[in-house]
Each structure stands twice: as structure tokens, then as C-alpha cells.
C-alpha positions, 0 to 999 in steps of 0.5 A, spaced: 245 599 175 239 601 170 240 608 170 247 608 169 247 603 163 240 608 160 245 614 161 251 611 158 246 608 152 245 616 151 251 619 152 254 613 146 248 616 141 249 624 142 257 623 142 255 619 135 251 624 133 257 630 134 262 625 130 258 624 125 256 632 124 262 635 125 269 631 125 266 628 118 270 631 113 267 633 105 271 631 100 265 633 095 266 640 097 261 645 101 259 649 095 259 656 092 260 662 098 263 668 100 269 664 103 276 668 107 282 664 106 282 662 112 276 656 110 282 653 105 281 647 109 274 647 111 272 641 105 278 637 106 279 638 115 282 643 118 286 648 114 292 647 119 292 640 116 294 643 109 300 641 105 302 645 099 298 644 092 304 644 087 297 649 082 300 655 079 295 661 079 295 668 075 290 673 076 289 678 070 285 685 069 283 688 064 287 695 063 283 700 065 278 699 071 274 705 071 268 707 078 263 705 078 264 700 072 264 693 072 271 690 070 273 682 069 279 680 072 281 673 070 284 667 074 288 661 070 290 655 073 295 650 070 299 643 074 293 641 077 292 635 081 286 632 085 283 627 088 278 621 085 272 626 085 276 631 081 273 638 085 278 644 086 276 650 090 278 657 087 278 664 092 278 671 090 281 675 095 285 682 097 288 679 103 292 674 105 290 674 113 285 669 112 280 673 115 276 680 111 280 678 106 274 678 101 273 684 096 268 686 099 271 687 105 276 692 100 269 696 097 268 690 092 262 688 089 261 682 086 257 681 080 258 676 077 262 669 077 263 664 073 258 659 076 252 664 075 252 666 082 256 672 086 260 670 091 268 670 091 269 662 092 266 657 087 268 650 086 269 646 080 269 639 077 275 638 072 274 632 067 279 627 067 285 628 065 284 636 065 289 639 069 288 646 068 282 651 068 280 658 066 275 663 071 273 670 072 268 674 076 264 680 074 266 686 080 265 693 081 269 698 085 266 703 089 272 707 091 278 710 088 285 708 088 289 701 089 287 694 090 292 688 090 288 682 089 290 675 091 287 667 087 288 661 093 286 654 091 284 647 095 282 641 094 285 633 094 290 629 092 293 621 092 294 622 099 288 623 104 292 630 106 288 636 102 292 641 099 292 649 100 296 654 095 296 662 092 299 667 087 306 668 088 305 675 087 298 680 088 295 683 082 295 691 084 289 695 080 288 702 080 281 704 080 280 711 075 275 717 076 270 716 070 271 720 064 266 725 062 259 723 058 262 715 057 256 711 055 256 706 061 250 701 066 247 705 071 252 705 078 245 701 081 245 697 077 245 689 078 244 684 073 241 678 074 244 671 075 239 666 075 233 665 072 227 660 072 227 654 067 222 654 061 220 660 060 223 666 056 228 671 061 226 679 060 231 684 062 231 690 064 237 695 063 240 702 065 244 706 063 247 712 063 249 716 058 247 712 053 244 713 045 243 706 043 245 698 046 247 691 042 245 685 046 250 680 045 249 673 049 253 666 048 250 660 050 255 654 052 256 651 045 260 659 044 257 662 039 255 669 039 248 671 038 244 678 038 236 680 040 232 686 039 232 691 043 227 696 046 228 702 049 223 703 055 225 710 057 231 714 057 237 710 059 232 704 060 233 698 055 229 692 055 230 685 051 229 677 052 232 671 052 230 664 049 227 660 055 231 654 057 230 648 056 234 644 061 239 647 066 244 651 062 249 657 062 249 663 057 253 669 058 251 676 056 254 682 054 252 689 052 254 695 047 253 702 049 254 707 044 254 715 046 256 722 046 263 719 048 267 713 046 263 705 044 264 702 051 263 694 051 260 691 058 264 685 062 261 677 060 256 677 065 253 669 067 246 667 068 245 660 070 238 657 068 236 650 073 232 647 077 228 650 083 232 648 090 230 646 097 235 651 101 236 647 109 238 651 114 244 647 118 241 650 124 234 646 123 239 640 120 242 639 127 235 640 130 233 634 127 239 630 128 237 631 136 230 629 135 232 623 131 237 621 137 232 623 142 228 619 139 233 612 138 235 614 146 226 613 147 226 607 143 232 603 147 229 605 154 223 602 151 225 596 148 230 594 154 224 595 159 220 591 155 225 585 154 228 587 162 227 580 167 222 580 172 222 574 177 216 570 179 213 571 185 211 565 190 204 564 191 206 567 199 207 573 195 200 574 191 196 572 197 195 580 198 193 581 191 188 575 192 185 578 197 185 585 195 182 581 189 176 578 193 174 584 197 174 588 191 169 583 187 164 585 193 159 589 190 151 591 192 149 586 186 153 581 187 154 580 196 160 576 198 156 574 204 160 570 210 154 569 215 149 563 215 143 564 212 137 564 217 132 557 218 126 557 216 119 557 221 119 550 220 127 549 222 131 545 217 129 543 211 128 535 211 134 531 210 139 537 211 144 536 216 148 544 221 154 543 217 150 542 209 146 549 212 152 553 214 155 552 207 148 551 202 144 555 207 143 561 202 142 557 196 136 553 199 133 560 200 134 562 193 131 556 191 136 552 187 135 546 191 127 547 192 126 551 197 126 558 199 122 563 194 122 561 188 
């Protein structure tokens, strides 16, 4: 019956543990990432449990997007409704499949999105009262012809259903071959997105055809700014800028002057914070098993320890203390059950048989004034 009950103890604890890891639902969010539509439900619960968010989404281009060369395309939110926490989770796409649906997939790299990092899904926390938003990613293409781009929102609402909503319609782009000798970065290049705290931030840019550049960064108060720059080769340019003093974002931008027309860069986002842990989910749930099988010893223990053991009778002990008695019989302490052997001259005066076979080889020993002392 202990077995069956340590059994159930264990398998109470692992079912916990996998209810609390994976049927929990994340209302906070799960952070930026390369997301496919399919996770529009993955902060709230399942995205089969989604119902339709009332958020209106237009997506926008610039006019002219060119090979090679980085273009902004712009998503506004407006109607917005959330929950208490106030956080909406925004999707760039080129496909409404719900898998291989991220502009990767469609021969898209993603410099830069609004938060500072790179990826096509990114969450944001609205203020009270704020019930529309404005956010743009930094891509380049690497192909010539059509793209349709798609928005998607999730997030919260009054009642405890998440809610899941797109465009009405795509935004079709065409990607151009780039004219001759148009001042442009290098086709490698990939500017930054972070950097470290209280420190001066130096970049390096390339270019490609390319006489002269303007540096132009914005901090969040919007005002635009300039720094020198320096040229550390053909096509190669290098400038600063300030260290940041606490987690921030700025924006930066260049402009690039040559034998074609003036070409001005996208915004591209440089987040300034704090160095973070990064925790694998495979070592989290490491750790969780050890925690249960940890807990699962510590019960055992404590219900062995605490378990009722019935007295025993002093029949029952009767072979212990034997065993006992045998045992405590060494060659420096005899345990002796022969008589001891009589004097020359016989008993001892006064003694009787019986006092001799019990004080016997006391009497020898010289505790009662005989024998060899």
C-alpha cells in the first residue's frame, strides 16, 4: 500500500509541473520574435480559442523600393481594445497561411523594427487611454518582382477570450533593379541594433558609390541631431554617438551624396539597455524536473520518517539480546559460564558450593581477599 500511495504522491507532483508549464496562459506576452501567424494565439491560449479583434490595420511603403536597398513599410493601428495589461502583439507577414509566412520566408531581410531589434513580430504596451499605434520595420529585398505584405494583430480584451485580427487587404510592392551609380549602403551591410550602456557607440558604414554622407540621429524627445563624420576609406565612413545613460532609443539615418541623385536611408533603431540573462526553455524545464524530483524525495522522506512502527514484546527481543550477549564477548573481556577451579587447599574458609559456583572467579581475581592479588 506504501508504494501505490509514493506512486500517486509522484505522479500528482509531475502532472502539477506540466500544468503549470504548459496549459498557463501569458497575458504579459512572449516577447519579440520571428513569429508565423499561426502563433496569434500563443500569449493568450490556443489560437483556435480567438475571436475576432475589432483593431483596424494599414500597412504602407514607401513608393519606390529598389534591390538591395533598405525601404520602411509602415503599420497603423487605430479601434484599439485590450486588456487590463494593455499589451498588443503586431505581425508583419507575406502570407496568411499561418506558416512560412514571415518576409523571410518571401526573400526579406529585416533590419530593423521599432523596438531596436529584427524580427517581424514585436509587442507593445499602450498607455491608458491610447487606443491606436504607429510602427515600422527597416527590410530589404533580395530579389526582383512582387511581394503582398499582410499586418495581424492579437491581444486581450474585457473578457478573458483573446482576440486575433488582419488587414482587409494586402500591400502589393514591386521590387526595382537599381539604377546606375545611385548613392546607396553596401548590399552587406547590416547596422546595428543594440549597443552597450555608458559608453560612446562607434559605427561603421559602407557605401556604395558614394562621394560624401550626413549622419542625422533622433533621440525620443524627436529632435533631430548631427555628428561629424570621418571617412576611413573609399566608401567606408565612420561617426559616434553619445553614450547613453540609462536604457533608451534613438533613431539614425544617413545621407549620401554622389554622381547619381541624393539618396536618404531609412530610420534605422538602436536600443541602448541593460545586459540581460538569456534562459534556454530546455534548461528551465530541466530545472523544474529536478525541483519535482527533489520534492518527490523530501515527501518519501519525511513519510518514512513519521511512518508507524509497532512495538515489539520482549519475546520478540529475546534473539537480539542474545545476539547482543554473544557479541559483547571478546579475549579482553571473557564472558565465562564454567566454574572457576578450587584452591590447593579447597574452599575458602566460610564459603559455601553454590557461593563458589557464581563468586568463584571473583575470589580468584582477588576482589574478595583471595586469589592473586
Amino acid at each position: 500500500m506504501q508504494i501505490r500511495h509514493r506512486v500517486r504522491v509522484v505522479i500528482l507532483l509531475t502532472l502539477l509541473l506540466f500544468c503549470s508549464a504548459f496549459g498557463a496562459a501569458e497575458p504579459g506576452g512572449n516577447g519579440d520574435s520571428m513569429r508565423d501567424m499561426q502563433c496569434g494565439g500563443a500569449c493568450h491560449g490556443d489560437a483556435s480559442m480567438n475571436e475576432t479583434s475589432q483593431a483596424l490595420l494599414s500597412l504602407s511603403a514607401d513608393d519606390t523600393i529598389y534591390l538591395g536597398i533598405p525601404t520602411t513599410l509602415t503599420l497603423t493601428a487605430t479601434n484599439l481594445e485590450t486588456s487590463s495589461t494593455r499589451v498588443i502583439g503586431l505581425f508583419l507577414l507575406t502570407d496568411m497561411t499561418g506558416h512560412s509566412d514571415t518576409p523571410q520566408d518571401a526573400g526579406w531581410d529585416i533590419l530593423s523594427d521599432a523596438n531596436g531589434g529584427s524580427v517581424n513580430y514585436i509587442e507593445r504596451t499602450l498607455t491608458s487611454g491610447q487606443n491606436e499605434t504607429t510602427i515600422s520595420w527597416v527590410l530589404r529585398a533580395s530579389s526582383l518582382g512582387p511581394t503582398s505584405f499582410y499586418a495581424a494583430i492579437h491581444h486581450g480584451g474585457a473578457s478573458s477570450s483573446p482576440f486575433f485580427g488582419s488587414t482587409a487587404n494586402s500591400l502589393a510592392v514591386n521590387v526595382e533593379p537599381v539604377p546606375e551609380n545611385l548613392p546607396r549602403l553596401a548590399a552587406d551591410f547590416t547596422p546595428p541594433t543594440k549597443r552597450l550602456l555608458n559608453s560612446p557607440t562607434e559605427l561603421l558604414i559602407h557605401t556604395e558609390y558614394t562621394e560624401s554622407l550626413q549622419f542625422e540621429w533622433m533621440a525620443e524627445d524627436g529632435l533631430v541631431q548631427t555628428s561629424i563624420v570621418n571617412t576611413s576609406g573609399e566608401n567606408s565612413w565612420t561617426t559616434s554617438l553619445p553614450a547613453a545613460l540609462q536604457p533608451t532609443t534613438v533613431q539614425w539615418r544617413v545621407i549620401m551624396e554622389g554622381e547619381g541623385p541624393e539618396q536618404t536611408s531609412p530610420w534605422f533603431t538602436l536600443t541602448a539597455e541593460k545586459a540581460s540573462w538569456e534562459v534556454s526553455q530546455n534548461a528551465v524545464y530541466l530545472q523544474a524536473f529536478a525541483l519535482l524530483f527533489m520534492t518527490a524525495g523530501i515527501v518519501l522522506s519525511l513519510q518514512n520518517r513519521f511512518a508507524y512502527i509497532p512495538s515489539l514484546s520482549k519475546y520478540d527481543e529475546a534473539p537480539a539480546l542474545l545476539e547482543a550477549h554473544s557479541s559483547s564477548s571478546t579475549p579482553e573481556n571473557p564472558v565465562s559460564t564454567a566454574v572457576a577451579p578450587l584452591p590447593a587447599e579447597g574452599l575458602p574458609n566460610g564459603w559455601t558450593e553454590e557461593q563458589w559456583e557464581w563468586y568463584g572467579h571473583d575470589y580468584l581475581a582477588g576482589k574478595y581477599g583471595g586469589g592473586n592479588e
